[in-house]
N, C-alpha and C positions, 0 to 999 in steps of 0.2 A: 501491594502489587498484585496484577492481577495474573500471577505465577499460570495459570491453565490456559493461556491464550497464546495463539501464537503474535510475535507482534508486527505491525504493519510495519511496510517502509520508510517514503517520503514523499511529499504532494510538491508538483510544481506548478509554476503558472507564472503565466507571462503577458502582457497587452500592447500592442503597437497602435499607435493616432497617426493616423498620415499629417495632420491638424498639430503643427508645432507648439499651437500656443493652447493644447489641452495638455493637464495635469495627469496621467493616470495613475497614478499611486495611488489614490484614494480605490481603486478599482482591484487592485491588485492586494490590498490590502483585505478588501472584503471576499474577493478571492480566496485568499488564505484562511480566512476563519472559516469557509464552507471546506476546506481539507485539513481541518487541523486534529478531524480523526486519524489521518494517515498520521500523523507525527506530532508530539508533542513537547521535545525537547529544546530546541531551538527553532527559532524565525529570522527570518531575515528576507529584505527588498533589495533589490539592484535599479540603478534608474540611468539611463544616458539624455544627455543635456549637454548645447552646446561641444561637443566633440570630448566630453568626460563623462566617465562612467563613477557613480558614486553609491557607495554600500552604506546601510545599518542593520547589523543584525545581534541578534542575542539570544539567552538564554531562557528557557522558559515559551509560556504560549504566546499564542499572536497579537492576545491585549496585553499583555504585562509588556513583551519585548517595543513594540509599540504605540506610548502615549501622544497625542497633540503636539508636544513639542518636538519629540522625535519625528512624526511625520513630517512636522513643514520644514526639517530638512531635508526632505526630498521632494524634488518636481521635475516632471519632463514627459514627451511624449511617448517615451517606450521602457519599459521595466519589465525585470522578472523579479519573482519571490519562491520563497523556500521554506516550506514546513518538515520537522524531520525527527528521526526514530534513527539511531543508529544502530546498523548491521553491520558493517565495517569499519571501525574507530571505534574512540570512545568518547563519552558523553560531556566535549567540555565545547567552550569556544572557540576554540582552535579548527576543527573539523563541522561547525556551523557556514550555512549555506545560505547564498550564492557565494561563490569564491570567483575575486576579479584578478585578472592579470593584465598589468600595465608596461607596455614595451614598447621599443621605437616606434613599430610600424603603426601602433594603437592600444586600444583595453579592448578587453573581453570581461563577460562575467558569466557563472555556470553555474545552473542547478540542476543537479543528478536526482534521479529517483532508480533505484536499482540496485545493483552487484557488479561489480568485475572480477569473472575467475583469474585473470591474468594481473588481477590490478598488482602483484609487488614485483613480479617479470618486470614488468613495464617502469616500476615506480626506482627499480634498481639501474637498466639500461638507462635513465633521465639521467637518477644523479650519477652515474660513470662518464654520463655527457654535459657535467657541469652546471646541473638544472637544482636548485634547493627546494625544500618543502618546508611549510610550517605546520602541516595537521598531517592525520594517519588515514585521510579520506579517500577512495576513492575517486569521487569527484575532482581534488586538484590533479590526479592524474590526468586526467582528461582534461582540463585547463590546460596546462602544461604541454599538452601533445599537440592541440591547436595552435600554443602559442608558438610553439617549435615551428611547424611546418605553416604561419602564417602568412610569412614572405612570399607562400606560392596564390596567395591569393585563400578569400573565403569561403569559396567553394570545395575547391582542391584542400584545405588543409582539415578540413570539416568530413572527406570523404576516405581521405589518408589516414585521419584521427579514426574515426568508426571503425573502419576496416582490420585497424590492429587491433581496437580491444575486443573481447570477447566480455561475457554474462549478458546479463539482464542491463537494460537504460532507456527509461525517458525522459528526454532532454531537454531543457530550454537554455539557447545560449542568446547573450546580450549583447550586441557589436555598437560602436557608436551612430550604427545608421540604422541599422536589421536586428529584427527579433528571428530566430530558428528554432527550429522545432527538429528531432528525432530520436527516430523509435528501432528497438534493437531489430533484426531479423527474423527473429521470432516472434516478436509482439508481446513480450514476457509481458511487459509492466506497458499501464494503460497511459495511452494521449491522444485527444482530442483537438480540433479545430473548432473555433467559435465567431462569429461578426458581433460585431457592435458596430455603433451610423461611425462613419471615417475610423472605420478599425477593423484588428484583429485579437482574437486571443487564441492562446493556448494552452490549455488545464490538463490534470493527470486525471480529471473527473467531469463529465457532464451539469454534475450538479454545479459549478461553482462558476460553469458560466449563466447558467440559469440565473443564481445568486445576485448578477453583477448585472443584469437584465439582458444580456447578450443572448443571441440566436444560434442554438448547436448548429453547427455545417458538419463535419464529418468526423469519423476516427484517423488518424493518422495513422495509415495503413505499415505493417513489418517493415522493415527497412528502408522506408523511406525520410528523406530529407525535406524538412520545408524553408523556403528561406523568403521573411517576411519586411518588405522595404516601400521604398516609393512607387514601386515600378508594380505592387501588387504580392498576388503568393505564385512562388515558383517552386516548384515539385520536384522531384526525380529521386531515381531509386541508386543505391548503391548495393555492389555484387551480386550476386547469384539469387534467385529467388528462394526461398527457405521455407518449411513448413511450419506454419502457426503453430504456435505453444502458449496460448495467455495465461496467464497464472490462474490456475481452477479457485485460490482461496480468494481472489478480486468479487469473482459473487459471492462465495462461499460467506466469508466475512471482511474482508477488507473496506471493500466499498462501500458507500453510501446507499441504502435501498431506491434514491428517487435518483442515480444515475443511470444512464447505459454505457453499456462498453461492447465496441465490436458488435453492435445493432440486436445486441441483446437487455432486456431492462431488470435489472437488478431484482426488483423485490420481486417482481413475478417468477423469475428464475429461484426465488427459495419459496416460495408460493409450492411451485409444483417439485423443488424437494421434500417440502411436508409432506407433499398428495404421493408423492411414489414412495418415500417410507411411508405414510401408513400403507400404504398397496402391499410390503414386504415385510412388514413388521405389525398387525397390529395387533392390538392388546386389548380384553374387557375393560374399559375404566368407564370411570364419572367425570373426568374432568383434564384436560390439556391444556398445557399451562408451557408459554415459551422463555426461556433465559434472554432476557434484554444485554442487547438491540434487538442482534441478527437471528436470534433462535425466535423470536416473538413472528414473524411473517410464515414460517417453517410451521410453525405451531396453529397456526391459519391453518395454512394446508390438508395437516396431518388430521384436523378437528375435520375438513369438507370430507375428505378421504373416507372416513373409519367413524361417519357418524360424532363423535364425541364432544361436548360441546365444550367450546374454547372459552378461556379464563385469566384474568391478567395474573392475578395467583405471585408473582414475583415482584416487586419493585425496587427500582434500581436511583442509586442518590444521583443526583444530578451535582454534585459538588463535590465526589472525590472523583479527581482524574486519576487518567490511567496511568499517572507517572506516581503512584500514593505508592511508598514505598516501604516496606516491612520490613528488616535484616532477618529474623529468627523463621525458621520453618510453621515455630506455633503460632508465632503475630502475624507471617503471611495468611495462616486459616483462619485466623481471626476476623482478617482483613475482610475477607468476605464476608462476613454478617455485617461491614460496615458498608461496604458497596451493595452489597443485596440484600433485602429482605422480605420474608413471604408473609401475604396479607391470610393471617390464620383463619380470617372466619370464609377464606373461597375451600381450605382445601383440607378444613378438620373433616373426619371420617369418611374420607373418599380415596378410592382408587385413582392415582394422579399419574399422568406420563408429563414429564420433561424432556422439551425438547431442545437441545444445545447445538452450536454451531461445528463443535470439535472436543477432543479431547486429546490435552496433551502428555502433561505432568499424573494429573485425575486429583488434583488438591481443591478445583472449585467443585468436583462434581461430587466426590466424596462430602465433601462442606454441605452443597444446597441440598443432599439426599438426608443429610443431618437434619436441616433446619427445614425439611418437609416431614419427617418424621416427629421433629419436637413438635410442631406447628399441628399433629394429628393427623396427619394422611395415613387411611389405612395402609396403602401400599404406592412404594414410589417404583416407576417403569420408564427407565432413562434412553432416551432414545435422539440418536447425531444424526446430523443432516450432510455430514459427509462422512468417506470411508475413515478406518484407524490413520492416522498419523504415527507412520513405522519409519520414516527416513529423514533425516537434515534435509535442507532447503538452500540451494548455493545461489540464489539470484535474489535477495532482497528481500529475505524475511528473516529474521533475528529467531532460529528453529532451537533449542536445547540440543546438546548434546545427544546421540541414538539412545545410547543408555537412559537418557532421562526420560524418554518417552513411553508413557506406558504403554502403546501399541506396537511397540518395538520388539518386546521378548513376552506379551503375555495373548495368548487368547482372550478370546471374547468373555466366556468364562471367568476368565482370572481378575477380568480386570472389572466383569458385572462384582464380583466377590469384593476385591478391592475397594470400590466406593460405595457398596452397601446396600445395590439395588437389586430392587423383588424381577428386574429383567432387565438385560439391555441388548441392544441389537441396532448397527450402524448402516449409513446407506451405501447401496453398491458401487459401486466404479460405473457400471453400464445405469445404474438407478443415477448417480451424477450425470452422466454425460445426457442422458435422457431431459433432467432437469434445465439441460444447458441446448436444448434443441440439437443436440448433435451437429453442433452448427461450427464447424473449423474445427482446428486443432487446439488440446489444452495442456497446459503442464501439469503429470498428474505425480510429478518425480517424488513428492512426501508422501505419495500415498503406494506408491508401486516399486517406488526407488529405480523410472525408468526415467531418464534426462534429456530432453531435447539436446543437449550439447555437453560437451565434456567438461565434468567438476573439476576443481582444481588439481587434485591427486591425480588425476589422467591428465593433466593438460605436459605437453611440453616443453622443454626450455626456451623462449622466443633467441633470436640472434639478435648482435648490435646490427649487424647490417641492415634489419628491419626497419631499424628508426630511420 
């Protein structure tokens, strides 16, 4: 397990054929393997056909959950899919996604990507209203709340549904006619708009309409609703307008490096984190060397910056995923000589800086400053491309406990001491936002412990009369 990371949430995606008699599963499908970084636990497709909505989904990634056979049980012109990383529930088939709900006036089907601060408020007033559950998810809340108020129509129940819950969500829901699109108020968690010829889609990532050959159109702007049918895409905002807050770890490491989000493009945005830590941190060495994926573009950077010439120096297995799983504290640090390992003949007798994307637990960083030192690096100088990681994370990131966090109770100091390096020194808050073109509002609440909206310990008791 790769215990030092924080882990992502969950990727969605969804395609509408105005063209009844196009197939798009197969779209939605290859869809999901370009996000199956966000999630790796379960997959699942929803597909509406003929005035039915029909699910498969399962355990495991996007090829294993889906063979040839499974697919050609589904066909139709509009589907969503669901890759997923569980933050709220736990990791069985039960809380696998898209979740359909079928009732008189019709089906629905939902895939969440996000948090809800409110989600057991909510999930308690249901069942007092005679509503059952069968997973611990988030997301059937929000099925549920739709299907409740769906009698008022799909608009209205889609604006009534948002407006109660609070956290982090972006959404794709699947009606037997309309694909829909929405994004929290704040814009926590990322979605996009995509064309393809007689369609639409809409992804938690740029890259995966690329994938699918389709043409990015736009970001799905904070709290807006899109509702996708015959008649075209139809727009409009629900409540108040609200200050962006997009999750600062979506560049950071979430993302894909060849997406953009919110008109900013990933790999460049860690591009010029490299280039302003080295601007605030640099160090004599021989050689710069990035932690794969997301520290390697970082490590670009920091090499333009500070003179020092860049080196791949780390390689990373391309066959244990990130669901490789250790029980013991010492198998976990083991784990990592299995997922990573340094090629000894870049980095014997050199001064070497590493540069990582975060630092959580400090079990990979203590590890790789091992296996640079066995490996002959004269001196290892470990150096993050964002600030400490001092606060939990209430919108859709699966955060350690405060206590587990080593930027929680230790200085910089303590914690260079702790994993073994000849120096370390992280980027600033104003050296991120710099990175990020100062371009909107971010969520910086793991790094400052400041919240765009109230975690759940603040939130208050909602009323039944709300429902």
């Amino acid at each position: 397990m790769e215990t030092d990371k924080l882990r992502e949430e969950c990727g969605v995606f969804g395609v509408y054929s105005s063209d009844p008699e196009i197939n798009v599963v197969p779209l939605v499908y290859y869809g999901l393997f370009s996000l199956q970084h966000r999630g790796q636990e379960s997959a699942g497709i929803a597909v509406a056909r003929d005035g039915t909505i029909e699910a498969r989904k399962g355990m495991g990634l996007v090829g294993d959950v889906f063979d040839p056979a499974t697919l050609a049980q589904l066909s139709g012109p509009i589907a969503i899919g669901h890759v997923r990383y569980s933050t709220a529930g736990s990791s069985t088939i039960e809380n696998a996604q898209p979740f359909v709900s079928r009732f008189k006036l019709g089906s629905i089907a939902v895939a969440h990507n996000g948090n809800l601060t409110n989600a057991d408020v909510v999930r308690e007033l249901l069942e007092d209203a005679g509503v059952g559950f069968v997973s611990s998810s988030d997301s059937e809340v929000i099925i549920n709340l739709i299907a409740k108020n769906y009698k008022k129509g799909l608009e209205k129940a889609l604006t009534d549904t948002i407006q109660f819950i609070k956290g982090s969500y972006a959404l794709v829901v699947l009606t037997e006619k309309a694909l829909v699109g929405a994004r929290d108020p704040h814009g926590i968690r990322p979605l996009c708009l995509g064309k393809i010829e007689k369609g639409w889609i809409l992804a938690s990532e740029s890259c995966a309409i690329d994938a699918v050959g389709g043409e990015f159109v736009r970001d799905i702007e904070p709290g807006e609703i899109v509702i996708i049918d015959e008649h075209g895409v139809l727009s409009f905002r629900y409540g108040e307008k609200t200050a962006r807050a997009v999750c600062a770890f979506e560049f950071i490491y979430f993302a894909r490096p060849d997406s953009r989000i919110d008109g900013i493009d990933v790999y460049q945005s860690r591009i010029r984190a490299g280039e302003i830590l080295g601007r605030e941190s640099a160090v004599v060495a021989d050689l710069v060397i990035g932690v794969p994926d997301s520290g390697i573009p970082a490590a670009i950077g920091y090499g333009r910056a500070t003179g020092t010439p860049f080196g791949l120096g780390i390689v990373k297995s391309k066959y244990v995923g990130r669901t490789f799983i250790a029980p013991r504290q010492d198998e976990r640090e083991r784990a990592v000589s299995v997922k990573l390992n340094v090629i000894k003949s870049e980095v014997a007798g050199k001064r070497v800086v590493i540069i990582d994307d975060s630092i959580v637990r400090g079990t990979t960083s203590r590890r790789l400053v091992n296996l640079l030192r066995r490996a002959g690096a004269k001196e290892v100088h470990f150096r993050v491309c964002s600030p400490p990681v001092r606060f939990p994370c209430y919108f859709g990131i699966d955060t350690p406990h405060r206590k587990e966090l080593i930027g929680s109770a230790n200085n910089i100091k303590a914690i260079c001491e702790a994993i073994g390096a000849d120096s370390l020194a992280f980027l600033s808050t104003e050296g991120l936002l710099e990175a990020l073109n100062h371009q909107g509002g971010y969520c910086l609440g793991c790094f400052t412990g400041e919240y765009p909206l109230p975690t759940p310990g603040e939130l208050g008791l909602a009323k039944q009369d709300d429902l």
